[in-house]
C-alpha positions in Angstrom: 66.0 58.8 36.8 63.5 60.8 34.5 59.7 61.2 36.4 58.0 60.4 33.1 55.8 57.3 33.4 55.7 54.0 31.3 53.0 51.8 30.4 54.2 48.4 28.9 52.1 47.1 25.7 52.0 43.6 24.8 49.5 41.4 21.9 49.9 38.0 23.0 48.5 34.8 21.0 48.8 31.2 22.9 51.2 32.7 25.5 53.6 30.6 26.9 56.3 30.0 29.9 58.2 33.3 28.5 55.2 35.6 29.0 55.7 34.8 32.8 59.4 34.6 32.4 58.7 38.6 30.8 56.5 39.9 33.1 59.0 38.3 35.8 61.6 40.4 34.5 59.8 43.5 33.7 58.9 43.6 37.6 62.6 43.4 38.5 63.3 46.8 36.6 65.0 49.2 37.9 62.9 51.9 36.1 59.3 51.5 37.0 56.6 50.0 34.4 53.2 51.4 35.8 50.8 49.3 34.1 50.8 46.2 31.9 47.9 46.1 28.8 47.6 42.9 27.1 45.4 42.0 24.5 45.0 38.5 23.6 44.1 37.0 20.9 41.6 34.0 21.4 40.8 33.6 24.8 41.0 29.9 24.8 44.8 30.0 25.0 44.8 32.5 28.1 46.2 31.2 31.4 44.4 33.3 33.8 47.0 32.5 36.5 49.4 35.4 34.4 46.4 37.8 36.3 46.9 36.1 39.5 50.4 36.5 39.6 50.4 39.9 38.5 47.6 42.0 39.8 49.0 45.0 37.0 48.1 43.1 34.1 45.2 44.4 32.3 43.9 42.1 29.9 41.4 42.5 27.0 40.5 39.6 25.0 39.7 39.2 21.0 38.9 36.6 18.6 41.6 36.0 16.0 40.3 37.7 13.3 40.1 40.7 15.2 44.0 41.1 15.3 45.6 43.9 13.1 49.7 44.8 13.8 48.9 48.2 13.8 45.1 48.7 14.9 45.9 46.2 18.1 48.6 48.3 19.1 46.9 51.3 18.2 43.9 50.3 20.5 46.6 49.7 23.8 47.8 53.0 23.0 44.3 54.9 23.4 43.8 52.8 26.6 46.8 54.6 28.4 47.9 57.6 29.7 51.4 56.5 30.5 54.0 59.3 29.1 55.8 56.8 27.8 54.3 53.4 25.6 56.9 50.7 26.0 55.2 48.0 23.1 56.6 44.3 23.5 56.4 41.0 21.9 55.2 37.9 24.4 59.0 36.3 23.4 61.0 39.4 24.4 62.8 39.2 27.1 64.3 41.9 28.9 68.4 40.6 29.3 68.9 42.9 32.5 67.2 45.2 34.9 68.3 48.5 32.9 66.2 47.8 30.4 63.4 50.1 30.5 65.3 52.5 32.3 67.8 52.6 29.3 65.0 53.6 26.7 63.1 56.0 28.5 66.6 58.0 28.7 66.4 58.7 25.3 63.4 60.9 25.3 65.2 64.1 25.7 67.0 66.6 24.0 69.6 65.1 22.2 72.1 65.6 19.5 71.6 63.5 16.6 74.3 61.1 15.2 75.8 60.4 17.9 76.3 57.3 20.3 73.2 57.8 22.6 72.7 56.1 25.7 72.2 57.3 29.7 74.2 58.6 32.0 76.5 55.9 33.3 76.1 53.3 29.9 79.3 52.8 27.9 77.5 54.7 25.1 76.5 57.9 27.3 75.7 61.2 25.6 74.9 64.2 27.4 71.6 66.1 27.0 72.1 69.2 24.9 69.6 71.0 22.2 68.4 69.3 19.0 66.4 66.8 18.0 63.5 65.9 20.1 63.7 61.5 20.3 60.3 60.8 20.0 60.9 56.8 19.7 63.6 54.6 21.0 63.7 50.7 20.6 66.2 48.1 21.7 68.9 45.7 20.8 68.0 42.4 20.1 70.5 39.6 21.2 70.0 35.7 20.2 68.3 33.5 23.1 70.3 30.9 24.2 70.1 28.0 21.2 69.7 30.4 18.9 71.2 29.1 15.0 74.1 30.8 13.7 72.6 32.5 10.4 70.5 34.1 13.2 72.8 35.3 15.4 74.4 37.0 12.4 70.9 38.3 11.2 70.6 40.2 15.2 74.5 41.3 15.1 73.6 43.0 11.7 70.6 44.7 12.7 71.7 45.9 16.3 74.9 46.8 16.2 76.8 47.4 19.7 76.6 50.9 19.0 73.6 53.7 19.9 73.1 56.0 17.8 69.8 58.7 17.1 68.7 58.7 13.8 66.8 61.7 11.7 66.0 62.9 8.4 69.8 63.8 7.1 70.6 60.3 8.0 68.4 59.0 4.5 71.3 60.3 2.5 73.7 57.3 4.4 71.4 55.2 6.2 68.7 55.0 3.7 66.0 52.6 4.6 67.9 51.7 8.0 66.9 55.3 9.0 63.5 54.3 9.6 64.4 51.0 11.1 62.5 50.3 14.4 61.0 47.5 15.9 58.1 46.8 18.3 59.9 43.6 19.4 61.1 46.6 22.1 60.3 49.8 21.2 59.2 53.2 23.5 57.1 55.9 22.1 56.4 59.5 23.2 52.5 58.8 23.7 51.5 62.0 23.3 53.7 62.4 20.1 52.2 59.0 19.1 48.4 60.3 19.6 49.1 63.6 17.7 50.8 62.2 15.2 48.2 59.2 14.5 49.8 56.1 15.4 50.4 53.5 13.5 48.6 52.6 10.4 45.9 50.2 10.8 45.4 47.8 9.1 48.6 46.9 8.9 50.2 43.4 8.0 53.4 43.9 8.9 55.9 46.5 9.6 53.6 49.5 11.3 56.7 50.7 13.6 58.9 51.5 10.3 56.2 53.1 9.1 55.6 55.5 12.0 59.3 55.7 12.7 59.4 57.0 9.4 56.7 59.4 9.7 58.8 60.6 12.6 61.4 60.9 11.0 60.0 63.5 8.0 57.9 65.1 11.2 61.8 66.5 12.4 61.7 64.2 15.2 64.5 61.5 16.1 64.4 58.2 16.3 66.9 56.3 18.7 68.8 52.8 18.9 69.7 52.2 22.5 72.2 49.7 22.2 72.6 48.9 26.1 68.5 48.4 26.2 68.9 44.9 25.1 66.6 42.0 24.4 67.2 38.3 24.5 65.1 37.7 21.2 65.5 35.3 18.2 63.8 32.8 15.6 65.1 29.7 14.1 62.8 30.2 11.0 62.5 27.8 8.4 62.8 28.4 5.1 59.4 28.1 4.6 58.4 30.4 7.4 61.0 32.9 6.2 59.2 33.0 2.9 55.6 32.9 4.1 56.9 35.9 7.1 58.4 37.7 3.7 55.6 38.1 1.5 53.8 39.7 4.3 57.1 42.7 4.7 56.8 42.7 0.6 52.8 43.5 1.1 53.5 46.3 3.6 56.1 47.9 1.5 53.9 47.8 -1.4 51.3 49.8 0.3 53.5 52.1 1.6 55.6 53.7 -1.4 55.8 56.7 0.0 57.6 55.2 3.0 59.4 52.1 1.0 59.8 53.8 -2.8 62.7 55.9 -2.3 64.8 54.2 -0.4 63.8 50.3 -1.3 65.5 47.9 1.2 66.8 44.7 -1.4 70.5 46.9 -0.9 70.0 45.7 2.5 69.2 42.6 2.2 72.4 41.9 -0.2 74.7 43.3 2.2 73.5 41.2 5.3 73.9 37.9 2.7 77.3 39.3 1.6 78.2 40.0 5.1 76.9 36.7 6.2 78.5 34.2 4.0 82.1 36.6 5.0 81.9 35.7 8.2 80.8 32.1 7.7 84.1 31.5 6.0 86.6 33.1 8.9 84.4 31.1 11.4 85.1 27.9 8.8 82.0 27.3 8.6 81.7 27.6 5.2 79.0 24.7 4.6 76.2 27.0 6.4 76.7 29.0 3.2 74.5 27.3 1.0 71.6 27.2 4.1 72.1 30.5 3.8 72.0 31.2 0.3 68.7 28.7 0.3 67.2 30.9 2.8 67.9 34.1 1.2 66.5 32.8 -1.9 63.3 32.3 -0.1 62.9 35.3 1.3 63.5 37.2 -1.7 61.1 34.8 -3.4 58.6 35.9 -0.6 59.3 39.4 -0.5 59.2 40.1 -4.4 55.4 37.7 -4.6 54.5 40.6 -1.9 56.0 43.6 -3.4 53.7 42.6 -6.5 50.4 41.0 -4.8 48.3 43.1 -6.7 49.0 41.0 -9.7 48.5 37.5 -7.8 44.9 36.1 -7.8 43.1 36.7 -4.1 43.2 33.2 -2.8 46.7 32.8 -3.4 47.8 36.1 -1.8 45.5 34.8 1.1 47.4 31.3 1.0 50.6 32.7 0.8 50.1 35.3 3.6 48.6 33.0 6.0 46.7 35.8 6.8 42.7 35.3 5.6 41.7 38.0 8.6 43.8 40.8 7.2 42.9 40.6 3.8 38.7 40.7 5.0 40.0 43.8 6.7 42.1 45.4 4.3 38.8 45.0 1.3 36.3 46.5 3.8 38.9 49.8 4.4 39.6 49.7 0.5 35.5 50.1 -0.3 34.8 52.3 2.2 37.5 54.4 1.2 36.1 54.2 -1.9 33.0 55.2 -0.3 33.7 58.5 0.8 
């Protein structure tokens, strides 16, 4: 077991039974987590018996529009001095005890492109020279009652295979290279802190964009495969387009992360791929569910690719995100500013 410490990082908003059920599981581990840092977003929501229960929690309370995806985070992160920042969502749940002890593996020497996981997983690769793994996040499997265009959605993302992922991977992987997700992710904190941490504001999508200014920094980027997650949404079609518009914002912002390798070839295989497996499974009448949700989220995703051309209140309507867009003006002017 590596000596390196963990801190685990987690925004929470009206926290629920699986917060307890998280923080239930995260104590079970068999690799240690040191400290817990929540912030919460409107205090009104907070069950204070989560501090009771667990005396390691440390929680910092905001109003909701103080929230920012990346700035949040980015504020946890300052707070610790953990080696290693394990970031969480309140709906995560950790599906063994190996969990953490699975991700913090990866930060060490490794070889890159090849299935990655610790000593003793079905995956295992040995340490040797190369790339230094400077992030690692984890497989997400479907909770219990999770739909079947979503289970197909996790088994195309997280594959039962590990693999560590750097820059000569864009030529294949494209966009997936820089695929990461704070759902579960671990960060070398002091690469994070030299390297800036995540982008703030951000509405969406700050851990593809650092893992991808990882990734052009020379540094790898790992999918631990047996690190997995019991995680999963039975989104709407609505939500889908709403959740959508807010990726399409964040890749518009970011062209020199999203330009060159644009993820709609992605999204086409994963419907292709989709309605495939619908059909061996007969269940071919989920098809058009399917089809009705992609459409949606393309519809959402191309309105944000191009919200510069919408008029303010309905990019704010759409987005469901009023706090974001005050915040994301007042950076603009003062940039402007300068």
């Amino acid at each position: 077991m590596s000596d390196r410490t963990v801190d685990l990082l987690i925004p929470t908003y009206k926290p629920n039974k699986d917060l307890f059920r998280l923080l239930g599981r995260i104590r079970k581990q068999d690799y240690p987590v040191r400290k817990i840092y929540i912030v919460n977003t409107d205090e009104q929501y907070w069950d204070p018996a989560i501090e009771e229960e667990y005396p390691e929690v440390i929680v910092t309370q905001i109003p909701e529009d103080a929230f920012d995806h990346g700035g949040t985070r980015h504020a946890m992160a300052k707070r610790s001095e953990a080696d290693l920042l394990l970031f969480m969502t309140q709906d995560a749940l950790p599906a063994d005890t190996h969990m953490v002890g699975n991700l913090a593996a990866q930060f060490q020497e490794t070889r890159s492109g090849e299935k990655n996981v610790h000593a003793g997983g079905k995956n295992a690769l040995p340490a040797d020279r190369g790339v230094r793994v400077a992030a690692a996040y984890a497989r997400q499997v479907p909770k219990r009652g999770a739909g079947v265009l979503d289970q197909m959605s996790r088994s195309f993302n997280y594959p039962e295979e590990s693999r560590v992922k750097t820059k000569k991977d864009l030529e294949t992987l494209g966009i997936k290279t820089y695929f990461c997700s704070d759902v579960c992710a671990m960060y070398d904190r002091a690469v994070y802190m030299e390297l800036g941490g995540f982008p703030r504001p951000a509405i969406f999508n700050e851990d593809m964009i650092f893992a991808s200014r990882l990734i052009q920094e020379g540094y790898g980027v790992a999918y631990a495969a047996d690190a997995r997650v019991q995680h999963s949404h039975n989104y709407s079609a609505s939500q889908q387009f709403h959740r959508n518009f807010n990726i399409g914002v964040s890749q518009a912002q970011h062209p020199e992360v999203f330009q060159a390798f644009p993820s709609e070839g992605e999204g086409i295989r994963l419907v292709k791929e989709s309605a495939a497996n619908l059909r061996k499974q007969n269940k071919g009448y989920l098809v058009v569910p399917l089809f009705w949700q992609s459409a949606c989220k393309y519809a959402g995703y191309w309105l944000g690719k191009h919200y510069r051309n919408l008029p303010g209140p309905l990019v704010r309507s759409i987005s469901q995100n009023r706090s974001y867009w005050e915040k994301e003006e007042k950076s603009r002017a003062e940039k402007e500013n300068s």
